[in-house]
N, CA, C and O atoms as a GROMACS GRO file, in nm:
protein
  604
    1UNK      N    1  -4.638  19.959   7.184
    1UNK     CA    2  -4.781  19.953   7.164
    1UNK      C    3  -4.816  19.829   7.083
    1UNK      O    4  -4.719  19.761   7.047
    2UNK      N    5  -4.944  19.785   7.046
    2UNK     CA    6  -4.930  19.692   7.077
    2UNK      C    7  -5.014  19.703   6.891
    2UNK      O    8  -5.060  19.604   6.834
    3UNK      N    9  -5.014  19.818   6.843
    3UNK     CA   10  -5.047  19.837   6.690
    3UNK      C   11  -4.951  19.840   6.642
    3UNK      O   12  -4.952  19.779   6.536
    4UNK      N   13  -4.800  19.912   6.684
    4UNK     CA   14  -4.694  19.860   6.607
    4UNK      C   15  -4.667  19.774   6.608
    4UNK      O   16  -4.642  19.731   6.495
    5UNK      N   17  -4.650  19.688   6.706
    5UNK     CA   18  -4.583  19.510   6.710
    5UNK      C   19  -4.630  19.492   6.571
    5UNK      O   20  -4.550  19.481   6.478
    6UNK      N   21  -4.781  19.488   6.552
    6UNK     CA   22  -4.859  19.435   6.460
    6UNK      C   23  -4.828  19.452   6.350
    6UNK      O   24  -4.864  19.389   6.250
    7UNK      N   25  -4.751  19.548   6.359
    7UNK     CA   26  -4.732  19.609   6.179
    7UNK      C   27  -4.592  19.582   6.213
    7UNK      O   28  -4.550  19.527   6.111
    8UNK      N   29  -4.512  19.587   6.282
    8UNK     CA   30  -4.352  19.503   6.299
    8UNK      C   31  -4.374  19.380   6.228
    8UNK      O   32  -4.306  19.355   6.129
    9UNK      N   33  -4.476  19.286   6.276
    9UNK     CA   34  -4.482  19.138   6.229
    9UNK      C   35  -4.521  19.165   6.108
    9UNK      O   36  -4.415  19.140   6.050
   10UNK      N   37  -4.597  19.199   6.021
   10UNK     CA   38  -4.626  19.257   5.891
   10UNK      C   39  -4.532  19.277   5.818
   10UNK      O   40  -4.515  19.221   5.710
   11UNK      N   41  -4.441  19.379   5.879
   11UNK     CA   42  -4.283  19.370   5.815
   11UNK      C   43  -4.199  19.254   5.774
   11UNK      O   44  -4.116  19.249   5.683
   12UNK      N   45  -4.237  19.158   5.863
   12UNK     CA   46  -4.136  19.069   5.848
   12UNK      C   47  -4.257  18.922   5.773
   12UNK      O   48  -4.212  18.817   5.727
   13UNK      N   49  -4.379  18.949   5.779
   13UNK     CA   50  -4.460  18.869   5.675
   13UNK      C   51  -4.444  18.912   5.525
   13UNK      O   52  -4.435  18.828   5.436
   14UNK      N   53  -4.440  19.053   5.502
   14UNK     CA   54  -4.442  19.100   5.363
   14UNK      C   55  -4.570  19.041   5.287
   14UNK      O   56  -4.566  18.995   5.173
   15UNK      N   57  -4.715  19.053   5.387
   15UNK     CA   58  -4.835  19.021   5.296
   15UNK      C   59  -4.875  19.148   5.257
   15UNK      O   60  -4.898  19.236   5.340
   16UNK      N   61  -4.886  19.166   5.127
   16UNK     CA   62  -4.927  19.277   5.058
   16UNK      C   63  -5.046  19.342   5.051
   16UNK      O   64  -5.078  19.459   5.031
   17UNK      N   65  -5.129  19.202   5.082
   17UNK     CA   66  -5.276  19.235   5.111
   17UNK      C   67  -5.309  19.256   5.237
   17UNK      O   68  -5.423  19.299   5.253
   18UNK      N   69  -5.270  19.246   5.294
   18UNK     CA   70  -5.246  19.298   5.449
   18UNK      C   71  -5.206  19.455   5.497
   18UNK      O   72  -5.254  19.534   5.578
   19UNK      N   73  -5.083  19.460   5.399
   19UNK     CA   74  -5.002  19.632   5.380
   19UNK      C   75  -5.103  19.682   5.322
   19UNK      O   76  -5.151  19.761   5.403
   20UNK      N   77  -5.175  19.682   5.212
   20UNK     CA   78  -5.290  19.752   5.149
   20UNK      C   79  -5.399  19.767   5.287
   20UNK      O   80  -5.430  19.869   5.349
   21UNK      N   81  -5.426  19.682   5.300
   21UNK     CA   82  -5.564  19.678   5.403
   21UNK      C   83  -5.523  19.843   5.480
   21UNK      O   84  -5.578  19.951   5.462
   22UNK      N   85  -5.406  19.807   5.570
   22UNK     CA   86  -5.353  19.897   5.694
   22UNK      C   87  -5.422  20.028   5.594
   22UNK      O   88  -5.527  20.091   5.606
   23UNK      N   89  -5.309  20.034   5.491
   23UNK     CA   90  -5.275  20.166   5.404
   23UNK      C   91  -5.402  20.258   5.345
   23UNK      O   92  -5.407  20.378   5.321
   24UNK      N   93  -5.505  20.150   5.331
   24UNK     CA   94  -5.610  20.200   5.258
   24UNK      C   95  -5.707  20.292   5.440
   24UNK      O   96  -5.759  20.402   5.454
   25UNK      N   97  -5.687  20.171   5.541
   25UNK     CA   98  -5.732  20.232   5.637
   25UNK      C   99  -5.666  20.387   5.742
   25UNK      O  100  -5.719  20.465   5.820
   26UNK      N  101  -5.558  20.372   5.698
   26UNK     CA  102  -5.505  20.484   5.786
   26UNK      C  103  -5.455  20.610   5.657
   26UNK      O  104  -5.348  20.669   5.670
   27UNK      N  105  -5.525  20.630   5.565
   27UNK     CA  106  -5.550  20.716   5.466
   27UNK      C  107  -5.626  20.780   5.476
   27UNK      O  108  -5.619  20.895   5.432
   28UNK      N  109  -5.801  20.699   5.579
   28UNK     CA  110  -5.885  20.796   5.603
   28UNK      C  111  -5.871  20.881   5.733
   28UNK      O  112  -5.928  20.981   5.775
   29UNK      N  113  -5.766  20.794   5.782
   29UNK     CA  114  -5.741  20.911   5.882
   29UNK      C  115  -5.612  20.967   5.922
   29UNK      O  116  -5.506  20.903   5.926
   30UNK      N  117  -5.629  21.107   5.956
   30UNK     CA  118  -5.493  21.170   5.950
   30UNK      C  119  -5.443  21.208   6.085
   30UNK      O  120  -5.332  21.261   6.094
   31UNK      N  121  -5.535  21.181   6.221
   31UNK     CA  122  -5.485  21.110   6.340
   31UNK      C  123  -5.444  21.008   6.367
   31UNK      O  124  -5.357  20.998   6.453
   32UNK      N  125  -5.489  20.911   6.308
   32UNK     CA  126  -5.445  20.747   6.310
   32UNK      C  127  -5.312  20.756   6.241
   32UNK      O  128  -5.228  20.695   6.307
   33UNK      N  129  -5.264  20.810   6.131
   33UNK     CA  130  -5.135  20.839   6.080
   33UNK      C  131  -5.032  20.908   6.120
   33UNK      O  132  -4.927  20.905   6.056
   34UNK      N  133  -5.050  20.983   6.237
   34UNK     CA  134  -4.974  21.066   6.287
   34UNK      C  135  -4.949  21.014   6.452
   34UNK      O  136  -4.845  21.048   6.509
   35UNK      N  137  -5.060  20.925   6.528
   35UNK     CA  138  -5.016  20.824   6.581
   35UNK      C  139  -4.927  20.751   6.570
   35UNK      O  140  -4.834  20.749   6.651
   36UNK      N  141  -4.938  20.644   6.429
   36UNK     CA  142  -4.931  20.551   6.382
   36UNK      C  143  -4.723  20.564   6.383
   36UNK      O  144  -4.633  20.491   6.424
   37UNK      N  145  -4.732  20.709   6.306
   37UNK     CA  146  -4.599  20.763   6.260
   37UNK      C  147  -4.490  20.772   6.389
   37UNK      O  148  -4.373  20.734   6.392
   38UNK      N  149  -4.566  20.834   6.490
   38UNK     CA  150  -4.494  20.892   6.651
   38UNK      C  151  -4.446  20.735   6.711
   38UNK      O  152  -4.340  20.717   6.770
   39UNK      N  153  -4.536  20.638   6.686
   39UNK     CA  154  -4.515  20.547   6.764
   39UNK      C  155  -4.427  20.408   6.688
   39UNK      O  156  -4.396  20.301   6.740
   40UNK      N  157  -4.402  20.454   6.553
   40UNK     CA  158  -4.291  20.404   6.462
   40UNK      C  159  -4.144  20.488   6.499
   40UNK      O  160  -4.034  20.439   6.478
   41UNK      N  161  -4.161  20.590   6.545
   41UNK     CA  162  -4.039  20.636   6.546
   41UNK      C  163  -3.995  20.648   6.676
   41UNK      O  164  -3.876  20.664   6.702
   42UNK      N  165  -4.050  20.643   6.728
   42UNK     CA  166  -4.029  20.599   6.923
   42UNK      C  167  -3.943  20.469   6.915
   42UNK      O  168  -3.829  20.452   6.956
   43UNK      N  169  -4.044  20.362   6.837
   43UNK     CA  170  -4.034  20.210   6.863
   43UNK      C  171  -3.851  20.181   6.773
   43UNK      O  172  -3.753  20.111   6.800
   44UNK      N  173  -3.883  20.276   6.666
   44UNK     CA  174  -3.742  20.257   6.623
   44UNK      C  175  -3.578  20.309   6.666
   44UNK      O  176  -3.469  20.270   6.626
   45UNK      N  177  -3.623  20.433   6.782
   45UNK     CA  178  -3.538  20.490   6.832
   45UNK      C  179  -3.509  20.374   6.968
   45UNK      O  180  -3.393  20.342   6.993
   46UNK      N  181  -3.607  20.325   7.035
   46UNK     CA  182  -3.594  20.227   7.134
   46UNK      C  183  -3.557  20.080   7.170
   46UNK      O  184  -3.534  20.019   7.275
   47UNK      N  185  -3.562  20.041   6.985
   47UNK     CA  186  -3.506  19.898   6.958
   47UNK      C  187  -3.402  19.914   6.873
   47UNK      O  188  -3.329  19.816   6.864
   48UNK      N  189  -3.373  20.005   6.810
   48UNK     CA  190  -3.260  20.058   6.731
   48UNK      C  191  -3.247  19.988   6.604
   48UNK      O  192  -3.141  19.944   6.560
   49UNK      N  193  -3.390  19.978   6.533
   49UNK     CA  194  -3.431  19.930   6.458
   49UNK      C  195  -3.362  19.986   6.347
   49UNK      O  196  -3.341  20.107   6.345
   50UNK      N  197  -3.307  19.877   6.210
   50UNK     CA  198  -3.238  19.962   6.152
   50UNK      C  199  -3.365  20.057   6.039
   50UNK      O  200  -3.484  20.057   6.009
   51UNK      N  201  -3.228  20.132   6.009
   51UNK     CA  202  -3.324  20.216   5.885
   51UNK      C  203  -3.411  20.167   5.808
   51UNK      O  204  -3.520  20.224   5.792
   52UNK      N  205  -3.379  20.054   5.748
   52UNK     CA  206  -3.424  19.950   5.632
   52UNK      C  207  -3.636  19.970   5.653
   52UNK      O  208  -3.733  20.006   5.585
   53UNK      N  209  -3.603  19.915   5.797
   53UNK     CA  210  -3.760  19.876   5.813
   53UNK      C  211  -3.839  19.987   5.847
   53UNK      O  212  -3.960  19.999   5.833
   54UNK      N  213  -3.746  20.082   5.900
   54UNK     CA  214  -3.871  20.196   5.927
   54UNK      C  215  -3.896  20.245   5.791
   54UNK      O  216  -4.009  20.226   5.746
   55UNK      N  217  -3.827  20.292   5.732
   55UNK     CA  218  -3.830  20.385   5.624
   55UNK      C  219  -3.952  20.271   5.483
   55UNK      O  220  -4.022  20.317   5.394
   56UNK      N  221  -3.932  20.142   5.516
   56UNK     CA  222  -4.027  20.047   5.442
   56UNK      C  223  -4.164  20.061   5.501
   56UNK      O  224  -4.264  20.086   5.433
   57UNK      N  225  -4.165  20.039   5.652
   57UNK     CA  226  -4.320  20.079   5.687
   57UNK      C  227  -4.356  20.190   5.678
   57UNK      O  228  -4.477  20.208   5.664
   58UNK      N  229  -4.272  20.302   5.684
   58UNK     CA  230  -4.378  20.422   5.642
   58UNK      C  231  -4.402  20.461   5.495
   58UNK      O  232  -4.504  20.522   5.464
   59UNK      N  233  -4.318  20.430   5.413
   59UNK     CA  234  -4.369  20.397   5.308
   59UNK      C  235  -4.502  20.331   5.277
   59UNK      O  236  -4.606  20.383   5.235
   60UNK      N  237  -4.474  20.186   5.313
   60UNK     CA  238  -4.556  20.068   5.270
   60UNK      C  239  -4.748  20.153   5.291
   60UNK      O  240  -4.852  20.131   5.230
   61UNK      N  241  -4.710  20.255   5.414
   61UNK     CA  242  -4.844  20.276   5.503
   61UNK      C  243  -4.815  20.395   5.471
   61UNK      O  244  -4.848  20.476   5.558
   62UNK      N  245  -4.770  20.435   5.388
   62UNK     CA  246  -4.838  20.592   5.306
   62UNK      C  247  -4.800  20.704   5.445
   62UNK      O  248  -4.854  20.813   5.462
   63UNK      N  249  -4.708  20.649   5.523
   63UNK     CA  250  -4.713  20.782   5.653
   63UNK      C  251  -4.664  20.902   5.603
   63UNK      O  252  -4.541  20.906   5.603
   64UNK      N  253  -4.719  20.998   5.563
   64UNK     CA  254  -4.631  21.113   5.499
   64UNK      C  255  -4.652  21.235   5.649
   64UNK      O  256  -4.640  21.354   5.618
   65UNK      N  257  -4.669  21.218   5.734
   65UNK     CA  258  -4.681  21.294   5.791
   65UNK      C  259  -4.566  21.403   5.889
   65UNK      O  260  -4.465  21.343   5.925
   66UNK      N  261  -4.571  21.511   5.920
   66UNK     CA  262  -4.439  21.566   5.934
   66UNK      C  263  -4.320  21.531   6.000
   66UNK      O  264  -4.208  21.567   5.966
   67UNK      N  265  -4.347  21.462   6.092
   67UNK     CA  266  -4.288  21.360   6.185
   67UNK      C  267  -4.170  21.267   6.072
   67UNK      O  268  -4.048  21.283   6.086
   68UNK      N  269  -4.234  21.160   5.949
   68UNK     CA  270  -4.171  21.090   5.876
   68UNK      C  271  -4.106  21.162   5.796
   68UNK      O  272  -3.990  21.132   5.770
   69UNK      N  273  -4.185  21.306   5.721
   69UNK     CA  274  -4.078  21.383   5.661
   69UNK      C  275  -3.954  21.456   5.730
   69UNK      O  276  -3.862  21.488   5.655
   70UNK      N  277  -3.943  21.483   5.860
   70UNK     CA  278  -3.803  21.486   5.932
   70UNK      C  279  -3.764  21.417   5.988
   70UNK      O  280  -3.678  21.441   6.073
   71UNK      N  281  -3.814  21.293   5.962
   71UNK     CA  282  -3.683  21.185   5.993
   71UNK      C  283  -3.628  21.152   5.878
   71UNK      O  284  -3.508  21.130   5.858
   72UNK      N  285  -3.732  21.148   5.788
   72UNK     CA  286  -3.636  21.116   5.610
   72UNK      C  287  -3.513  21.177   5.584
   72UNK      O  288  -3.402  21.138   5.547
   73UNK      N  289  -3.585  21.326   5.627
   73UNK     CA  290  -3.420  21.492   5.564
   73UNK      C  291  -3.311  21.394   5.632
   73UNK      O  292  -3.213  21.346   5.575
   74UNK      N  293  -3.348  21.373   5.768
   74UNK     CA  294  -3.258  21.336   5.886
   74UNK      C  295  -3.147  21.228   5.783
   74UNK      O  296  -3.032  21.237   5.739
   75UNK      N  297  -3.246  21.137   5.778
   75UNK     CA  298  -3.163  21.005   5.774
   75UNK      C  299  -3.093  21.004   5.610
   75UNK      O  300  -2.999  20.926   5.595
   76UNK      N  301  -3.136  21.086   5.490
   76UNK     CA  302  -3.086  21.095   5.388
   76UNK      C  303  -2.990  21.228   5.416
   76UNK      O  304  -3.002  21.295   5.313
   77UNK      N  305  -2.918  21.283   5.490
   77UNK     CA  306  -2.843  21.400   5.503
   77UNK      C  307  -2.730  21.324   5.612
   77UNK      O  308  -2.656  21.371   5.699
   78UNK      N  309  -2.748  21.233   5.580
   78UNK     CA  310  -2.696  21.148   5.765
   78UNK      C  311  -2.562  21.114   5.687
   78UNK      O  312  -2.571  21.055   5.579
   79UNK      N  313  -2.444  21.149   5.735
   79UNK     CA  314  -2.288  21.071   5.637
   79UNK      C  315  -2.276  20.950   5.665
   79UNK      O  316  -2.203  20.882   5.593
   80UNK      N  317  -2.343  20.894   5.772
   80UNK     CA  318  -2.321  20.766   5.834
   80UNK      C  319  -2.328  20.662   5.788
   80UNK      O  320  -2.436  20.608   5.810
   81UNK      N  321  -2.224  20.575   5.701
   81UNK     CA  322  -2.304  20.468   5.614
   81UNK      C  323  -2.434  20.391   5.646
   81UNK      O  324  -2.471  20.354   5.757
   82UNK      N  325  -2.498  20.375   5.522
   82UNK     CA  326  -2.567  20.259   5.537
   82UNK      C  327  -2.573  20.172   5.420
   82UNK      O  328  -2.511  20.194   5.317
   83UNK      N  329  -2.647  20.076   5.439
   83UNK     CA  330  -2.684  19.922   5.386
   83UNK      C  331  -2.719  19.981   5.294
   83UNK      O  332  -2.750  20.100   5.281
   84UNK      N  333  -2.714  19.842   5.176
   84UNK     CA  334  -2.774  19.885   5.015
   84UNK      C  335  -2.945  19.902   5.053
   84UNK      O  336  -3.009  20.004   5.026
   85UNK      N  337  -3.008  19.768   5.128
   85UNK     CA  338  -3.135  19.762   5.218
   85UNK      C  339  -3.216  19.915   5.268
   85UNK      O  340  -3.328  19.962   5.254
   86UNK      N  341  -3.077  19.962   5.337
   86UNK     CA  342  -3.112  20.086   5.369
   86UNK      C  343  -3.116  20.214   5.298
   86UNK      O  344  -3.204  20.298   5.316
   87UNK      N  345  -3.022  20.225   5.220
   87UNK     CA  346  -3.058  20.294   5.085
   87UNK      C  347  -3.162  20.253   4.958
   87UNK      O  348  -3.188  20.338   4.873
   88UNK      N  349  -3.209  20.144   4.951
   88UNK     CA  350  -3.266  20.095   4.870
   88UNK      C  351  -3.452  20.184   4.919
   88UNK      O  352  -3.533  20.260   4.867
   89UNK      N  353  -3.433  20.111   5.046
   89UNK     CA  354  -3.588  20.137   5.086
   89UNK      C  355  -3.606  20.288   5.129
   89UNK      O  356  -3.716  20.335   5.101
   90UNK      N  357  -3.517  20.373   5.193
   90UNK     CA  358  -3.489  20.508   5.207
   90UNK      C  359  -3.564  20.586   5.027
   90UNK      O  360  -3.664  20.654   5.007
   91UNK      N  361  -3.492  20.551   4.962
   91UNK     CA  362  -3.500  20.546   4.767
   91UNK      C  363  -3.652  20.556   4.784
   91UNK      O  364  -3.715  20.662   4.775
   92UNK      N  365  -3.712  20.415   4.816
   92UNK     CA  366  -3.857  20.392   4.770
   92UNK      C  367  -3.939  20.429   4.834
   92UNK      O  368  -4.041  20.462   4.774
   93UNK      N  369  -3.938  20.443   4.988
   93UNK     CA  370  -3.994  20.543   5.092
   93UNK      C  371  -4.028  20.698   4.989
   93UNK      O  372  -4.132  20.742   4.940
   94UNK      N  373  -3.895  20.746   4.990
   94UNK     CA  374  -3.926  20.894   5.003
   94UNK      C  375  -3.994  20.885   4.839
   94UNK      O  376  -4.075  20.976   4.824
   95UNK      N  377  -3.980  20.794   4.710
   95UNK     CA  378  -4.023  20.795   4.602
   95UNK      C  379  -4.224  20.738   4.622
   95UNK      O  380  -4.326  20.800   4.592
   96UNK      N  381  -4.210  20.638   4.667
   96UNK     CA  382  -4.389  20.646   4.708
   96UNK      C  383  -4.459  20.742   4.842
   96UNK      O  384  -4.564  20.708   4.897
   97UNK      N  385  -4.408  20.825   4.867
   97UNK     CA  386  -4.466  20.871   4.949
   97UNK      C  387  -4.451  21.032   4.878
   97UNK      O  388  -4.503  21.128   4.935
   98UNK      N  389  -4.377  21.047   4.753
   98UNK     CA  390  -4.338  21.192   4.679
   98UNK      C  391  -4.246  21.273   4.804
   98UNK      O  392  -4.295  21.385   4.818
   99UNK      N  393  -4.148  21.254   4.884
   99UNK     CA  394  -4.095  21.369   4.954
   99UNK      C  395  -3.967  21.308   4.910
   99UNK      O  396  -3.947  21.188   4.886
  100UNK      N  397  -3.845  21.451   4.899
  100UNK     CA  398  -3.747  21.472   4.922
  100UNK      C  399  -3.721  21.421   4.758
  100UNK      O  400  -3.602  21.425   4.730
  101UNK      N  401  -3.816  21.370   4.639
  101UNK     CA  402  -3.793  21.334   4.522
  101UNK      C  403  -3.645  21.373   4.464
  101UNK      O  404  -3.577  21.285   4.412
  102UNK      N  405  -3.594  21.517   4.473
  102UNK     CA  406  -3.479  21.489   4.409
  102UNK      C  407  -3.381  21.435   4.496
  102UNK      O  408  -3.264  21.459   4.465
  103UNK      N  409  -3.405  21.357   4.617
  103UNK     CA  410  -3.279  21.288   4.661
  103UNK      C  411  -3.236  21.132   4.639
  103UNK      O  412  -3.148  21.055   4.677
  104UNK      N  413  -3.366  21.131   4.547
  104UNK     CA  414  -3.377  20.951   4.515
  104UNK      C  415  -3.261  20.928   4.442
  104UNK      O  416  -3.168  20.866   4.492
  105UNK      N  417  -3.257  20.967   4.342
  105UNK     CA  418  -3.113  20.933   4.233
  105UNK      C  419  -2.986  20.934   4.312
  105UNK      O  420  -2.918  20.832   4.309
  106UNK      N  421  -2.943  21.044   4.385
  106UNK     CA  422  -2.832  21.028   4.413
  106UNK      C  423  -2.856  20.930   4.541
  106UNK      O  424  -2.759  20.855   4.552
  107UNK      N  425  -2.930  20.913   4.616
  107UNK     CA  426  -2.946  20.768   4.756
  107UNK      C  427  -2.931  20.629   4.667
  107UNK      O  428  -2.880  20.531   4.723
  108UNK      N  429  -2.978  20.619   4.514
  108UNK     CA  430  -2.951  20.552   4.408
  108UNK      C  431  -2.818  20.531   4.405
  108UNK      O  432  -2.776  20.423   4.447
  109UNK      N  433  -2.747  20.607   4.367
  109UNK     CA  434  -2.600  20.637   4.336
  109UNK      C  435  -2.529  20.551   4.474
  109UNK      O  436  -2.432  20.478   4.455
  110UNK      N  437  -2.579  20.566   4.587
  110UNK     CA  438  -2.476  20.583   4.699
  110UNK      C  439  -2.536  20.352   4.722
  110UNK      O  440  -2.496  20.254   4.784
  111UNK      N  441  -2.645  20.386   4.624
  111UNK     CA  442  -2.666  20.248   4.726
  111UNK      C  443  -2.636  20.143   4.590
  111UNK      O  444  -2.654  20.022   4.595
  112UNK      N  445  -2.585  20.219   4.465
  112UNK     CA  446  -2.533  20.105   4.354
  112UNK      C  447  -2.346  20.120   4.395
  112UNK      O  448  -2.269  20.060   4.320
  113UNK      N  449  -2.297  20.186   4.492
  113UNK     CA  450  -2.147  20.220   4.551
  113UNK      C  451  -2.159  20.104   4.617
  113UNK      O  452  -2.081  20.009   4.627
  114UNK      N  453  -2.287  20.125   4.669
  114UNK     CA  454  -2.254  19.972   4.795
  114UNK      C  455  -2.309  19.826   4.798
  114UNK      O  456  -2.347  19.745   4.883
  115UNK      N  457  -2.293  19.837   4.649
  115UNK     CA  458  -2.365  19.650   4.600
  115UNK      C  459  -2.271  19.570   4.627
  115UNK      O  460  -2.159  19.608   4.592
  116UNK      N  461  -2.278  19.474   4.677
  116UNK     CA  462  -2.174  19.351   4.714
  116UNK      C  463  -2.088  19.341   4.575
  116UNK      O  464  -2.131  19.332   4.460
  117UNK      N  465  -1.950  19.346   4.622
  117UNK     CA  466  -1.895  19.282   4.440
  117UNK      C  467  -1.888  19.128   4.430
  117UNK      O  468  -1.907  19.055   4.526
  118UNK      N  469  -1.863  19.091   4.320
  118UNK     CA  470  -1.903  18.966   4.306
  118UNK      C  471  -1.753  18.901   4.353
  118UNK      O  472  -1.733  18.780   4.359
  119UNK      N  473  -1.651  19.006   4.387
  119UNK     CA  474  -1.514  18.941   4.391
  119UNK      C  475  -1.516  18.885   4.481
  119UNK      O  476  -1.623  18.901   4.540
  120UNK      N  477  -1.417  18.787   4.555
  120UNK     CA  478  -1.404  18.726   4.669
  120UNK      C  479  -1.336  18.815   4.756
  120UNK      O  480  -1.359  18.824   4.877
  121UNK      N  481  -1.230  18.898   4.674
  121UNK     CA  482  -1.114  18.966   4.763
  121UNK      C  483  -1.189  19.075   4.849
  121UNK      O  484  -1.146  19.097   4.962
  122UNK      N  485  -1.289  19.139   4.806
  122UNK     CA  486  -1.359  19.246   4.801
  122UNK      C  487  -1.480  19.237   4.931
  122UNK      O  488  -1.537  19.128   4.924
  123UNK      N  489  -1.509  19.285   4.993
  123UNK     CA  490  -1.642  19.278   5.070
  123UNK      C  491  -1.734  19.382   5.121
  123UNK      O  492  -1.682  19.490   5.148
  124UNK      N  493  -1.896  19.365   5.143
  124UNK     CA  494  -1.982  19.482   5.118
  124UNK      C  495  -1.960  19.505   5.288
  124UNK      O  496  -1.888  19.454   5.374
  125UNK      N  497  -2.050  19.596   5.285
  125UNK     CA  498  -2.072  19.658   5.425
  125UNK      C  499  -2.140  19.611   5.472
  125UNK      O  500  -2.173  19.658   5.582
  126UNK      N  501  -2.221  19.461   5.412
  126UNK     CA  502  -2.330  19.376   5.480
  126UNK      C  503  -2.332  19.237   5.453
  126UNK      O  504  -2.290  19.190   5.348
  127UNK      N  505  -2.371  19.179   5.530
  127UNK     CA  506  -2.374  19.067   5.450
  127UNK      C  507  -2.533  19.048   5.385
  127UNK      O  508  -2.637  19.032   5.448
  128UNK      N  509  -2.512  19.056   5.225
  128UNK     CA  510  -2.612  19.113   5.145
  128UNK      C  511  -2.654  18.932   5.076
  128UNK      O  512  -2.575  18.870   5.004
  129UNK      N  513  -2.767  18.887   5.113
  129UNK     CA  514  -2.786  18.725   5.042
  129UNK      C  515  -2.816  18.772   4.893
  129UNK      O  516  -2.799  18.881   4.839
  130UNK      N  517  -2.869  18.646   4.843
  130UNK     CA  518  -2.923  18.764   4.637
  130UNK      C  519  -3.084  18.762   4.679
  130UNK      O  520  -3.156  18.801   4.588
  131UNK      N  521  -3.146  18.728   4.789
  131UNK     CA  522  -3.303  18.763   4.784
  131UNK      C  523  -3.297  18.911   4.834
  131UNK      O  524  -3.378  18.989   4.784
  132UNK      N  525  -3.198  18.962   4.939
  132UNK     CA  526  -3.169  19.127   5.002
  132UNK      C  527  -3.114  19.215   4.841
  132UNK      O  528  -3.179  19.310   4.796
  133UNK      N  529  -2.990  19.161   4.775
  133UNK     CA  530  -2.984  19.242   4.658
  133UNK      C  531  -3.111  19.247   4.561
  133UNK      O  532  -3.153  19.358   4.527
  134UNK      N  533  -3.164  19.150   4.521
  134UNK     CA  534  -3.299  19.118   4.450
  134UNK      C  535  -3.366  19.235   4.456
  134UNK      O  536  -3.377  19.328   4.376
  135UNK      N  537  -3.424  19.210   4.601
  135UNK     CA  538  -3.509  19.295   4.621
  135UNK      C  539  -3.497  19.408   4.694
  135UNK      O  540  -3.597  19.448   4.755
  136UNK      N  541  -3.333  19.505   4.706
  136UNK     CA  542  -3.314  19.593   4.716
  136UNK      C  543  -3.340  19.682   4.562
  136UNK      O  544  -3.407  19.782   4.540
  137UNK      N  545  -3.239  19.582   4.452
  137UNK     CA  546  -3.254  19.643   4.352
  137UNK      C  547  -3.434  19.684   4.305
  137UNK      O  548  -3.492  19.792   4.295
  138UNK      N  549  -3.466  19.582   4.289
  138UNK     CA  550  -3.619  19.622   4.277
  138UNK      C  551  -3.700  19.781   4.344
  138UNK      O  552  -3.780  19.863   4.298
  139UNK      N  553  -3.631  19.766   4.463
  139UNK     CA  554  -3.689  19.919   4.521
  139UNK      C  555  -3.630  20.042   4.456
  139UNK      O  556  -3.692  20.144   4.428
  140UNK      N  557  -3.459  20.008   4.426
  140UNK     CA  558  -3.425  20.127   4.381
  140UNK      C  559  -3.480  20.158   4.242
  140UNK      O  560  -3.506  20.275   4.214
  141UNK      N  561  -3.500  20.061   4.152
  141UNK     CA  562  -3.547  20.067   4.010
  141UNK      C  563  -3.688  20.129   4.043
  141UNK      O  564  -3.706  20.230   3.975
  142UNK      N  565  -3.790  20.099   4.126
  142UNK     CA  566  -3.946  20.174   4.158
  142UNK      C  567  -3.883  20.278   4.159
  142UNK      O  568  -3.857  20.331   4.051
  143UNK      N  569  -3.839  20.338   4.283
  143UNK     CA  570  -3.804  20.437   4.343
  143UNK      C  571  -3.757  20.567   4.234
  143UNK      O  572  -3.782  20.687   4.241
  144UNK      N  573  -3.676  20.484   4.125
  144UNK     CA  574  -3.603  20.615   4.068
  144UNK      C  575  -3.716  20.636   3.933
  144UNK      O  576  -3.718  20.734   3.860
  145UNK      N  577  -3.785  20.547   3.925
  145UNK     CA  578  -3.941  20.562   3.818
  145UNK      C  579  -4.000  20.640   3.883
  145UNK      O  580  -3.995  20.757   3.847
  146UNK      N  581  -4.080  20.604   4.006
  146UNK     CA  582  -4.189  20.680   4.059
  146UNK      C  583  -4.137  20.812   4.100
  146UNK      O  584  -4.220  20.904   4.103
  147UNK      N  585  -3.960  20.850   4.146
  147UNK     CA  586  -3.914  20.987   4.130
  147UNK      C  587  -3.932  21.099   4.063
  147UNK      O  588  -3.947  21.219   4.084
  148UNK      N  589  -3.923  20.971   3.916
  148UNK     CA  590  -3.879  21.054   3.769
  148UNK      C  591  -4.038  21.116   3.762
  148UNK      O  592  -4.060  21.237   3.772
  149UNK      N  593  -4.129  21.031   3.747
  149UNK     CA  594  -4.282  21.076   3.749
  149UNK      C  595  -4.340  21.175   3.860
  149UNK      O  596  -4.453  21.223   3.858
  150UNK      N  597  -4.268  21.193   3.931
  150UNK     CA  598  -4.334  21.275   4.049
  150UNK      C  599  -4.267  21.416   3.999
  150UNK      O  600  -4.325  21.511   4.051
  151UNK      N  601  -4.166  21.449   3.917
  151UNK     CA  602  -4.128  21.551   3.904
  151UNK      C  603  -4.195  21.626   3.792
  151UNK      O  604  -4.161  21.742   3.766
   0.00000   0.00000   0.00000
């Protein structure tokens, strides 16, 4: 569709004032969000989009709707590794949106297991640059605040 593309490219702009705009608009509505949500999780099952970005746009866009809360259980109950990226934003997803709050700390836990070490001998499960650790860490540090406060 041709409203996700839109918010795909958004993803990968990271204008904030832009993410607000969407967020503030699909707050007043709770069809447009449940659209919005069906056709994020279609688009991500069909491009095999990783975790990272879905779990950031429905965050970013406030999707709390039931649809995003069972894909969250899903994907935080999942053994399947993932990325610090993907644990990071999984963290801040389910922490700004208040669901699944006590699973932030330990998705915390699993995604400070999988920080790049600084050794040479050693290697992550990604190739992680320091703007991806940066600003993974940053989510998990929100994430386990806005947790702690939601409880």
């Amino acid at each position: 569709s041709v409203g996700i593309a839109v918010l795909l490219d958004l993803a990968q702009a990271q204008d904030d004032i832009a993410w607000a705009l969407v967020r503030e608009s699909l707050q007043e509505s709770a069809v447009s969000r449940a659209a919005i949500s069906k056709q994020l999780l279609e688009l991500s099952v069909a491009t095999q989009s990783p975790c990272s970005r879905t779990a950031f746009i429905a965050g970013a866009l406030g999707l709390d709707d039931p649809s995003i809360r069972d894909w969250l259980g899903r994907r935080l109950s999942s053994p399947v590794d993932k990325t610090l990226a993907d644990l990071a934003n999984l963290a801040w997803c389910c922490a700004t949106l208040q669901l699944y709050v006590s699973s932030v700390l330990p998705c915390a836990q699993r995604a400070a297991a999988s920080l790049p070490s600084p050794s040479p001998e050693t290697s992550s499960n990604e190739p992680a640059t320091p703007s991806t650790v940066s600003s993974s860490l940053l989510r998990l540090a929100w994430a386990i605040l806005g947790a702690d406060g939601g409880r």
